[in-house]
Residue, then its C-alpha position, 0 to 999 in steps of 0.5 A: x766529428x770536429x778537429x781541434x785547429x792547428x797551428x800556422x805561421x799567421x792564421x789557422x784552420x779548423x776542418x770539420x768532417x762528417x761521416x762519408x763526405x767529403x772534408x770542409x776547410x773552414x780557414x780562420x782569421x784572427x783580427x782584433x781578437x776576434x775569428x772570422x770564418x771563411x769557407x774554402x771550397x777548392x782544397x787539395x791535399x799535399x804531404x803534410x799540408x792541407x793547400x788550397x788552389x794556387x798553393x796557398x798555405x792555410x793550414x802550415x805545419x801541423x803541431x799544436x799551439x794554446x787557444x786563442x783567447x776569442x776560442x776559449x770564449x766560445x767554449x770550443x773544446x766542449x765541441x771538440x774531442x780532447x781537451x785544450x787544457x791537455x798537459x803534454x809530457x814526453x815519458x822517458x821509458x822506465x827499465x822494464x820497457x828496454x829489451x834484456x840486451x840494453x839493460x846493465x847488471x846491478x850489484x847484488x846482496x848475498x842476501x838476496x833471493x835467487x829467481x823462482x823457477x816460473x819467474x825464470x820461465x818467464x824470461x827464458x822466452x826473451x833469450x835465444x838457444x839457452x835452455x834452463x838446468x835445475x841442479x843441486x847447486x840452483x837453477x842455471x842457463x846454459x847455451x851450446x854452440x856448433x862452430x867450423x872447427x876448433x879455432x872458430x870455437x876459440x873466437x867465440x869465447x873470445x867475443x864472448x869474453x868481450x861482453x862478459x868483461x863490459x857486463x862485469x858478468x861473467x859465464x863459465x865457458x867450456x871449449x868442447x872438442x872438436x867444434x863446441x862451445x858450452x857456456x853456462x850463467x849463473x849467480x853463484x853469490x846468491x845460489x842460483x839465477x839472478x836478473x844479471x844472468x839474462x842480461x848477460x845472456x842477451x847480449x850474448x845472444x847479439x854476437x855475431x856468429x854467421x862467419x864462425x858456424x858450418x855453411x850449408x850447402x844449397x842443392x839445385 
């Protein structure tokens, strides 16, 4: 197998491998247009640069760069694998590609139709302790939380309430004596579930709750 070369400060390499040996550095120099080819027998490998003894820099840093003129004549990249002609792009990830909790609620239509019970399903598996209620009024999401006490219960719907605000989504959110919270999502605009409804319901799911929960105690 053959590497495409890489790119250095003023001159550039190529290295060829052939399976179970060893690696063979074959440095270029550019002069006049053409390439020479010189071996280099003596190499070592350091971080991200290939060295030769004596620390001499033959590859640089490695990168890309457009052929030289004298190696689009030699055809190299029919010997090579990719293609010297490749377009690089940097993709910026699409909205299906950020996780629920990084997403924003979009406005809905009151005509728009609610999610089916499988697409719900689906994206149930994305969110943590909240379950799925189908009742008359359409599909839900409810969660419930077991807290110290009663004043542990008030923060949580606090820091709740902190969320729901920046989401401009907002819960149903119950205080259930002596030490729980209920909270239950939905889109009532629409008669059931909505995107907006998970989105909401993963960001819930990053607040912190360690300090407001019951600690358990370690036997010996």
């Amino acid at each position: 197998m053959v590497l495409a070369p890489t790119k250095g400060h003023h001159r550039t390499s190529m290295a060829l491998t052939a399976p179970f040996s060893s690696p063979l550095l074959l440095p270029y120099h550019r002069h006049h247009g053409h390439l020479n080819r010189k071996a280099n027998p003596t190499l070592s490998f350091r971080g991200s640069k290939t060295r030769a003894a004596g620390n001499i820099d033959l590859l640089g840093d490695f990168g890309a760069r457009d052929p030289f003129p004298a190696e689009v004549e030699s055809r190299f990249g029919e010997k090579v694998l990719g293609n010297p002609c490749t377009e690089h792009k940097i993709l910026i990830p699409n909205l299906s590609a950020l996780s629920l909790s990084q997403q924003q609620c979009a406005p809905l239509s009151p005509f728009q139709a609610c999610m089916t019970a499988d697409e719900a399903q689906k994206l149930l598996k994305k969110v943590v302790g909240w379950r799925l209620l189908d009742e008359e009024a359409g599909l839900k999401l409810q969660c419930l939380w077991k807290l110290r006490d009663f004043k542990c219960g008030v923060e949580l719907i606090n820091r709740i309430y902190e969320v729901a605000e920046a989401a401009g989504h907002y819960p149903n959110i119950h205080l259930e004596q002596p030490n729980q919270v209920r909270a239950e999502l939905w889109t009532a605009s629409i008669g059931g579930l909505s995107m907006n409804d998970f989105i909401v319901a993963a960001k819930i799911d990053e607040i912190k709750t360690s300090d407001l929960v019951s600690k358990k105690r370690i036997w010996a």
